[in-house]
MARGUGU-738834 format. One record per residue (C-alpha): x negated, y, z; residue in three letters; residue number from 0. Coordinates in nm, 3 decimals. Each point is the difference from the previous one (the first is absolute). Layout:
<atoms>
px/py/pz/r/k
X/Y/Z/ALA/NUM
...
</atoms>
This chain:
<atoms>
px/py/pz/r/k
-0.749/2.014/-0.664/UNK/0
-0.290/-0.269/0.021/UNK/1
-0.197/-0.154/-0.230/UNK/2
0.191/0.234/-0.307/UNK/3
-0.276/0.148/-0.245/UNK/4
0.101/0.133/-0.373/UNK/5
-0.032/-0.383/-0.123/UNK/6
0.322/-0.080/0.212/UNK/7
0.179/0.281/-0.049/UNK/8
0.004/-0.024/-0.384/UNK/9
0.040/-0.328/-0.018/UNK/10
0.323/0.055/0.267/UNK/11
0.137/0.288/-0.251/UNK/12
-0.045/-0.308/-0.317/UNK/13
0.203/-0.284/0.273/UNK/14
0.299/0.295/0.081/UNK/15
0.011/0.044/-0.401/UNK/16
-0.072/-0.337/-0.107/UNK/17
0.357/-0.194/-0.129/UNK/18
0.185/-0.249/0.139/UNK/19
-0.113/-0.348/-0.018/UNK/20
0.201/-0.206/-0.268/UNK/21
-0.067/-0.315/-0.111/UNK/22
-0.039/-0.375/0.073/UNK/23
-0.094/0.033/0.369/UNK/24
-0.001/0.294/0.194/UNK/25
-0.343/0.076/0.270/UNK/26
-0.001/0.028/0.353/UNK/27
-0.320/0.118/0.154/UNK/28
-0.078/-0.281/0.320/UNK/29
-0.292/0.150/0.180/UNK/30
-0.135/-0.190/0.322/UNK/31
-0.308/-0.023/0.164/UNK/32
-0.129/-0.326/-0.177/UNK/33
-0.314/0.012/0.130/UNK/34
-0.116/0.196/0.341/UNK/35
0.094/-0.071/0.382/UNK/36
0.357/-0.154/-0.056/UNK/37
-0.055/-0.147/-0.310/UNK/38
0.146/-0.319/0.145/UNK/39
0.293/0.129/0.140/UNK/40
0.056/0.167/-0.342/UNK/41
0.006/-0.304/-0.184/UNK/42
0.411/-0.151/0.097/UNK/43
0.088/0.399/-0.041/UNK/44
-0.132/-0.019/-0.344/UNK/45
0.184/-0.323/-0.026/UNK/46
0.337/0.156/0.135/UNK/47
0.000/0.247/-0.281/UNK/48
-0.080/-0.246/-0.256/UNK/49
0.303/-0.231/0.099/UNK/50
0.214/0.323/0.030/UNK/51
-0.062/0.060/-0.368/UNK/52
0.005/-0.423/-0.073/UNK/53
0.324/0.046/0.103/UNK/54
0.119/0.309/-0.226/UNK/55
-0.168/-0.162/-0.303/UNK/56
0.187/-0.337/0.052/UNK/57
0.329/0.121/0.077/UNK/58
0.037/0.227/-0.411/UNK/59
-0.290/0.246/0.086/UNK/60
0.077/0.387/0.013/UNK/61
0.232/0.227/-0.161/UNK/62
0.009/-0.163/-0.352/UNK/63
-0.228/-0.332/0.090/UNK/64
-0.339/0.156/0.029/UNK/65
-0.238/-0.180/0.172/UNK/66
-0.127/0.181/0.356/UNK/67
-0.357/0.012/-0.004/UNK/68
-0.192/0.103/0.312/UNK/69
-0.363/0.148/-0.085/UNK/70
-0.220/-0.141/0.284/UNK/71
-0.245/0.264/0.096/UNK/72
-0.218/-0.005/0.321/UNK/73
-0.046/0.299/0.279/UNK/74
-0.235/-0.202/0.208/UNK/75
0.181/0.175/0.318/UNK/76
-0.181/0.275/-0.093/UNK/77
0.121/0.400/-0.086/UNK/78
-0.273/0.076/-0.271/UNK/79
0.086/-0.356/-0.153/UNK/80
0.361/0.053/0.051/UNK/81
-0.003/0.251/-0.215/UNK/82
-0.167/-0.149/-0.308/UNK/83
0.207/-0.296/0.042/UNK/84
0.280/0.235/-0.020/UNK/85
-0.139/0.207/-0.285/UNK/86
-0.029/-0.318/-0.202/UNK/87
0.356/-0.113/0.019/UNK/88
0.139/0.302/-0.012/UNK/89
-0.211/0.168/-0.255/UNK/90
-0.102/-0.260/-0.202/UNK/91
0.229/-0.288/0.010/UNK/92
0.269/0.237/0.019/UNK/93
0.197/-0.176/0.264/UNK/94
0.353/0.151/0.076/UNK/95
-0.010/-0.054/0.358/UNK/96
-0.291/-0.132/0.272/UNK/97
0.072/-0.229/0.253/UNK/98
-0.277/0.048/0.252/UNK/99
-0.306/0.098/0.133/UNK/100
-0.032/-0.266/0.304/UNK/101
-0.180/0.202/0.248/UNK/102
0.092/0.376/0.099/UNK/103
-0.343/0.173/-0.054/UNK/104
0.042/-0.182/-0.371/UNK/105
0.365/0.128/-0.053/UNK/106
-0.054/0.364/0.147/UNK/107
-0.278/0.046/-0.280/UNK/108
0.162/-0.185/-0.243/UNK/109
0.348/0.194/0.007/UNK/110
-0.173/0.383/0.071/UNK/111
-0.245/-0.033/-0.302/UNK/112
0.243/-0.202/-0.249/UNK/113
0.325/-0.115/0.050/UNK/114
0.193/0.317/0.131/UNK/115
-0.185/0.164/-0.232/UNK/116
0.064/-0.195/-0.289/UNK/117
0.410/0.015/0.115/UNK/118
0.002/-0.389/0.053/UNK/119
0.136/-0.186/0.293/UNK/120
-0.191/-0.189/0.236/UNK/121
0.113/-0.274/0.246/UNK/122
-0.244/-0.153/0.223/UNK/123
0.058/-0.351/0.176/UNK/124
-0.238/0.040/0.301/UNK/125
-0.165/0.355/0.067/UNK/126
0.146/0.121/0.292/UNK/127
-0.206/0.344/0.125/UNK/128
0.285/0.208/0.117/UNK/129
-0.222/0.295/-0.220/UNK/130
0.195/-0.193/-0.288/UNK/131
0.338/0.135/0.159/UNK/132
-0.178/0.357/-0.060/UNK/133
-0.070/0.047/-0.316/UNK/134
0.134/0.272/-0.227/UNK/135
0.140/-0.303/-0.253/UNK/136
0.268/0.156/-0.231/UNK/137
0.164/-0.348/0.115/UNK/138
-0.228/-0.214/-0.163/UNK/139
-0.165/-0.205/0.306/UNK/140
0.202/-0.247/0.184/UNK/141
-0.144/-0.330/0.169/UNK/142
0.250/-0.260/0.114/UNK/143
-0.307/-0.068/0.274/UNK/144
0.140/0.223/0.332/UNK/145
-0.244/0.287/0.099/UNK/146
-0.241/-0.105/0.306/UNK/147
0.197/0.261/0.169/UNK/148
0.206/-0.247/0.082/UNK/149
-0.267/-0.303/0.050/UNK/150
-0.175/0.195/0.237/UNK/151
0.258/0.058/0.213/UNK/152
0.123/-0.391/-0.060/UNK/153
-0.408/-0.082/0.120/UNK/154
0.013/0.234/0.311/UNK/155
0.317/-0.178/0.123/UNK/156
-0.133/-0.322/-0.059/UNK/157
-0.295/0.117/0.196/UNK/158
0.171/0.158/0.299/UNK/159
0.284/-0.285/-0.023/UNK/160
-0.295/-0.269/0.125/UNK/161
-0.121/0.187/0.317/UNK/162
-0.294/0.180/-0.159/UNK/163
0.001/0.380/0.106/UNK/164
-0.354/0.078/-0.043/UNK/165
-0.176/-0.057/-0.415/UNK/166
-0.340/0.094/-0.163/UNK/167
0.093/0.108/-0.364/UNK/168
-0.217/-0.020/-0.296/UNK/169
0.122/0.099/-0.420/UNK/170
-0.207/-0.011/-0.274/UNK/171
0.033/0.335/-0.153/UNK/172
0.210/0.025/-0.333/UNK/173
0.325/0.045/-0.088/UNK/174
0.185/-0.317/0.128/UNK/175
-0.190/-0.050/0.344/UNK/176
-0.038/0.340/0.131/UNK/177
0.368/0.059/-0.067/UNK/178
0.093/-0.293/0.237/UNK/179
-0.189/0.076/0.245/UNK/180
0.124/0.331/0.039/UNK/181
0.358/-0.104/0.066/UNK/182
-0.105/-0.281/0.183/UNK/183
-0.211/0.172/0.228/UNK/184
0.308/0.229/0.065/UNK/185
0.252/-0.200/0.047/UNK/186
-0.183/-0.198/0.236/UNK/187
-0.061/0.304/0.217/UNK/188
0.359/0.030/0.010/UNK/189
0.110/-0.301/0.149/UNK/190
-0.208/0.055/0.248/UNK/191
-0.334/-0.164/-0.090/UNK/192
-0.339/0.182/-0.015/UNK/193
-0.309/-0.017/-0.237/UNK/194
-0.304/0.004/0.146/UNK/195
-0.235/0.041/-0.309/UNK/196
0.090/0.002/-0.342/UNK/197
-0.293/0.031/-0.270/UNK/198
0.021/-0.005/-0.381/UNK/199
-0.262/-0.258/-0.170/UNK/200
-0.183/-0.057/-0.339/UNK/201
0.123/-0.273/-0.205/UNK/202
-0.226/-0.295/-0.108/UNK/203
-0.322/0.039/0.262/UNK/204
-0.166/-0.308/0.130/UNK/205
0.099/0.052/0.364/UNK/206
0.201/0.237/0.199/UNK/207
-0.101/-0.130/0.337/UNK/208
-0.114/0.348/0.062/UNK/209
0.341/0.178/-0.054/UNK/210
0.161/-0.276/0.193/UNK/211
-0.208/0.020/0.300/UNK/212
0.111/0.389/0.045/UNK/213
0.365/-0.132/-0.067/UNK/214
-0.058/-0.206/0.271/UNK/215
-0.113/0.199/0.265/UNK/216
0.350/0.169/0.107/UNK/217
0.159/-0.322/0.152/UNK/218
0.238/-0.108/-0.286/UNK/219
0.176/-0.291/0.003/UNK/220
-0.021/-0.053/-0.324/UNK/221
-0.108/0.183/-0.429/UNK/222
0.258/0.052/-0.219/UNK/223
-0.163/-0.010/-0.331/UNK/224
0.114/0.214/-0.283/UNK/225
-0.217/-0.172/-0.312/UNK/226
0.013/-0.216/-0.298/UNK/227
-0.131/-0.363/0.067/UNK/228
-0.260/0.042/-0.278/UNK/229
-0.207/0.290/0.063/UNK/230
-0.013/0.010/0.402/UNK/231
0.314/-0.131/0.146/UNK/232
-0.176/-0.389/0.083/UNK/233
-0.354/0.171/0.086/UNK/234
0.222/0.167/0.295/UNK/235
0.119/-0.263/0.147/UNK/236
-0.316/-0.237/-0.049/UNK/237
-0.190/0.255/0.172/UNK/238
0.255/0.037/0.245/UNK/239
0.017/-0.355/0.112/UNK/240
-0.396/-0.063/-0.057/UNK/241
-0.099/0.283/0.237/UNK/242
0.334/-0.060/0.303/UNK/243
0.082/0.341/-0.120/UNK/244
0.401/-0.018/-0.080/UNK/245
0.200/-0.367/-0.016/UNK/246
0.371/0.155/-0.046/UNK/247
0.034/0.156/-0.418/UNK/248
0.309/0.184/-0.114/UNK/249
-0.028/0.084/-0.400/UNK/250
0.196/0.091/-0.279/UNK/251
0.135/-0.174/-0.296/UNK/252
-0.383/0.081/-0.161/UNK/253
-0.155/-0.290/0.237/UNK/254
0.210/-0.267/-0.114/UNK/255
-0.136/-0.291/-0.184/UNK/256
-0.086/-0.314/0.051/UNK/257
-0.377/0.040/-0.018/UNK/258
0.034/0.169/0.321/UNK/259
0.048/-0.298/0.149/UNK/260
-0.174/-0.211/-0.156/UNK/261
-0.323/0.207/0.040/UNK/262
0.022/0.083/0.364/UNK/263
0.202/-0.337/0.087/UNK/264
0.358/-0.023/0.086/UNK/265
-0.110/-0.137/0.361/UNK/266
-0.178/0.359/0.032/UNK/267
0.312/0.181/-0.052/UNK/268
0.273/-0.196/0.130/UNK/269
0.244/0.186/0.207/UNK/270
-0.284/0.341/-0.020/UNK/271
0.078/0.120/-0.337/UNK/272
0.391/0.167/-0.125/UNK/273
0.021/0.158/-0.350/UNK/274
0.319/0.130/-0.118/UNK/275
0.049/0.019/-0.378/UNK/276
0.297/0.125/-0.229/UNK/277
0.266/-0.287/0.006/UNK/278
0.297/-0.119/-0.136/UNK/279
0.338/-0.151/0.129/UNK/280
-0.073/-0.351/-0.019/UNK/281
0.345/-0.115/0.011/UNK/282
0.181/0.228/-0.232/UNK/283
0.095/-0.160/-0.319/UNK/284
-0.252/0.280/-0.210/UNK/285
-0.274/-0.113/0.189/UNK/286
0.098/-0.371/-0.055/UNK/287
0.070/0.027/-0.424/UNK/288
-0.376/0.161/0.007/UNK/289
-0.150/-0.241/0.231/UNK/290
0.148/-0.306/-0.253/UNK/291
-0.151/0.128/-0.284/UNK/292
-0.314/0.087/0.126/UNK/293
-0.071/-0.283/0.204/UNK/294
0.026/-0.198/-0.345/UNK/295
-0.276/0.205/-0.136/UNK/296
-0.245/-0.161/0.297/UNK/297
-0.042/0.322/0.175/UNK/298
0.146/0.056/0.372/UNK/299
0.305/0.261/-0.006/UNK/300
-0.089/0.154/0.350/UNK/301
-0.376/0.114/-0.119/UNK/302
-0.002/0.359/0.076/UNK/303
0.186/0.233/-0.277/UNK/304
0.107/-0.279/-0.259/UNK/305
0.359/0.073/0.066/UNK/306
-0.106/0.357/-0.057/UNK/307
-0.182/-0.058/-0.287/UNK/308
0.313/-0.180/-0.126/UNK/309
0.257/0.270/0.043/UNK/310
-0.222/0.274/-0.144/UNK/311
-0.028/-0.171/-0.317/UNK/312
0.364/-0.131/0.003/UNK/313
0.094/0.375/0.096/UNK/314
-0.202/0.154/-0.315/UNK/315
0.145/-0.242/-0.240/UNK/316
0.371/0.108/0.143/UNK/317
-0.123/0.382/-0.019/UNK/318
-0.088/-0.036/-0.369/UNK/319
0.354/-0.234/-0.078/UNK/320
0.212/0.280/0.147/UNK/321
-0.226/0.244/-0.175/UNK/322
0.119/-0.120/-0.334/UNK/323
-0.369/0.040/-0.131/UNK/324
-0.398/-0.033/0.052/UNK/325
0.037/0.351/0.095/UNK/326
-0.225/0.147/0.285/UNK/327
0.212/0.324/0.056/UNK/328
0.324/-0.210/0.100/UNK/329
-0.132/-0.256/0.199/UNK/330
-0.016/0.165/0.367/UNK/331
0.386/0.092/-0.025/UNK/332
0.038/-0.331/-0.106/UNK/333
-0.160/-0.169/0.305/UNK/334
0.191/0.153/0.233/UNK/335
0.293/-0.090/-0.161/UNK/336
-0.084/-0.366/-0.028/UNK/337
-0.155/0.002/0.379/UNK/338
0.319/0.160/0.186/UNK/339
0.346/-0.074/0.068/UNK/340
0.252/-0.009/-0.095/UNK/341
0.015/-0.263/-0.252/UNK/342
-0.014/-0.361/-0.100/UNK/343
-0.265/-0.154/0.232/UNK/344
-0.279/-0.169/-0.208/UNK/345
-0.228/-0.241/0.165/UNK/346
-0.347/-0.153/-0.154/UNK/347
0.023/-0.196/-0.259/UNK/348
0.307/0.131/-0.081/UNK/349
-0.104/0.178/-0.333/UNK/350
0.260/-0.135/-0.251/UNK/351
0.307/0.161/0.259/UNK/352
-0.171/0.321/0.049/UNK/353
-0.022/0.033/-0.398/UNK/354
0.354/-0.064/-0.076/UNK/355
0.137/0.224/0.313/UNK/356
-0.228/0.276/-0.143/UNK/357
0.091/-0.080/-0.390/UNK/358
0.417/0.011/0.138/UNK/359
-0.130/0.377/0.167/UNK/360
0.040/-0.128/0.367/UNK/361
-0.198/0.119/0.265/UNK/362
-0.244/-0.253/0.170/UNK/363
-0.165/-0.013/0.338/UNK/364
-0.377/-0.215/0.017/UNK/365
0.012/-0.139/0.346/UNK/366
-0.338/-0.141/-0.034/UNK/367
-0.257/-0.300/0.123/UNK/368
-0.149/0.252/0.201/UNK/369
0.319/0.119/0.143/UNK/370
0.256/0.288/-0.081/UNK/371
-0.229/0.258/-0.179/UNK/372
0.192/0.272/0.017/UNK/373
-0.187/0.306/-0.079/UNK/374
-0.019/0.342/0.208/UNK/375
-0.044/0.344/-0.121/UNK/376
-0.380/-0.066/-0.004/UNK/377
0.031/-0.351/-0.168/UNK/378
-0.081/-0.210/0.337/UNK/379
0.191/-0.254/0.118/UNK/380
0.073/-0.148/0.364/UNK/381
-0.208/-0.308/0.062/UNK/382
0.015/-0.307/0.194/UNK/383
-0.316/-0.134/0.175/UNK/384
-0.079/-0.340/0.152/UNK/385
-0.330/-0.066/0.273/UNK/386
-0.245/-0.283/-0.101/UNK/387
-0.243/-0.226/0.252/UNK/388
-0.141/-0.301/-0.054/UNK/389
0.211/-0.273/0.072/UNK/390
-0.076/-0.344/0.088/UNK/391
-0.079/-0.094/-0.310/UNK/392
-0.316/0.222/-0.053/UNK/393
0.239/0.154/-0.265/UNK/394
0.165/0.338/0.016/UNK/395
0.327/0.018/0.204/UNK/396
0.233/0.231/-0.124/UNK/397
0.328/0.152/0.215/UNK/398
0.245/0.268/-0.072/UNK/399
-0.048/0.311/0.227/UNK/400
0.317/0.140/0.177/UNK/401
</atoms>
């Protein structure tokens, strides 16, 4: 396993032993990539998972009225910094279960060198390498994000759907990137579209005008860019546009933000630019109870994963209700059983009805902000994606994909 020296593994053997939490409030690790390439995009997911457990803690609290506490901790969308976040909650706060990391690379370390080890669940909001759907877990990895197995495909439709048979690629190399390009670049192929170059890049150089101009040289009609917007993603398409080397960008839910527009203008990428990004049902009445609530705290409901952050705290807190106790050994079962039908269905914000179904020994059935989450055998879920351009407005538009 990465990143595991003798450190880890002793201090995975004290976690397994260590006893159940018991007192006034009861831990939850919350590891995200607070600082690094998405660190905006991080910040309403952070928020979702706050308002999750806002919600708990207003509504009686868990099992006897303890208080949910989430221990923020920060993986910098990183694997070596994944882990120590990890190692911190897990090892030293002594969290009962982890919500998180936010990028793949991040939650591949993380869960190798300490969770699985230490026997405690993890459930991630937003990485999405399909290597996740892989590991050798004991059932103690889920993500109510859908594998890029699917996105990929999702992007290559969208691709192929608007005329465009022949695409340049480009990925970043880690985790999260290279594993989306892979399916993408396949299931393009299938429907009948060809690749004429596709090149893996360094994050964070100055320029990539270079790289681009090979790219360029096969007769695509257009780059689909696997990246995050941080660390090379805008570079791209700047040097793209500055040197009349591409002017039509497919990408991944990794590009959007809104300082891609507003550093390379929304007049330079109006009707060139789609990005697909994990979605929810607008109009179902889950969505609509989360978007309430979180519109009222000032942030926008449709920023990417904030529904997702949402249900993975919302989901934990259920885990550890049906649970019957702060205990890390009982939680996976638990989150199954609270995630699946049959049962009651509980919707956010609907904390106080879960608690009394589960206290009366009825089954329950979290059809969540971010849609069903029901979990397969290897703890993924089936997503739903919508495409974003810029709209008229210089904004983002958003729209459902069929």
């Amino acid at each position: 396993m990465k990143y595991m020296g003798k450190f880890l593994f002793a201090a995975s053997a004290l976690a397994m032993s260590a006893p159940a939490v018991s007192a006034d409030e009861i831990k939850v690790g919350s590891v995200a990539g607070v600082t690094g390439p998405i660190a905006e995009l991080v910040d309403p997911i952070i928020a979702g998972r706050n308002l999750a457990a806002q919600h708990v803690n207003d509504q009686g609290g868990l099992l006897g009225g303890d208080t949910l506490r989430l221990v923020l901790s920060d993986s910098a969308c990183d694997p070596k910094a994944g882990v120590d976040a990890g190692g911190k909650v897990v090892n030293v706060e002594q969290v009962v279960a982890v919500i998180g990391a936010s990028c793949s690379g991040a939650t591949n370390g993380m869960v190798q060198s300490v969770t699985i080890p230490a026997g405690v669940v993890a459930v991630s909001d937003s990485a999405t390498a399909p290597s996740i759907s892989e590991l050798k877990d004991n059932d103690l990895v889920f993500r109510v994000a859908p594998s890029d197995a699917y996105q990929g495909a999702a992007l290559a439709k969208l691709a192929y759907d608007a005329g465009v048979r022949k695409l340049a690629m480009t990925y970043s190399n880690d985790d999260y990137n290279a594993g989306i390009a892979t399916v993408f670049e396949k299931e393009f192929a299938a429907m009948g579209g060809t690749i004429t170059a596709n090149q893996a890049h360094e994050p964070n150089k100055a320029s990539y005008r270079s790289e681009l101009s090979t790219l360029a040289s096969g007769g695509a009609e257009g780059i689909a860019i696997f990246a995050y917007y941080g660390s090379s993603g805008i570079a791209i398409i700047r040097n793209s546009l500055e040197n009349g080397l591409f002017d039509r960008f497919f990408a991944a839910d990794g590009m959007f933000d809104t300082s891609v527009i507003e550093q390379i203008g929304a007049d330079n990428l109006r009707d060139r630019i789609s990005i697909t990004q994990s979605a929810s049902d607008y109009a179902d009445t889950s969505y609509q109870a989360f978007e309430t609530a979180f519109s009222a705290t000032g942030k926008d409901p449709k920023a990417p994963y904030a529904a997702h952050g949402y249900d993975a705290s919302f989901l934990v807190a259920l885990a550890i209700e049906k649970a019957g106790a702060a205990d890390r050994g009982k939680i996976a079962a638990a989150l199954r059983e609270v995630a699946n039908a049959p049962g009651e269905v509980i919707r956010p914000g609907e904390w106080e009805k879960a608690k009394a179904l589960i206290a009366a020994g009825k089954d329950i059935n979290y059809e969540g902000a971010s849609g069903p989450v029901d979990f397969d055998a290897n703890g993924d879920v089936v997503g739903i994606y919508s495409v974003n351009v810029v709209g008229d407005d210089d904004k983002w538009a958003i729209s459902l994909l069929k």
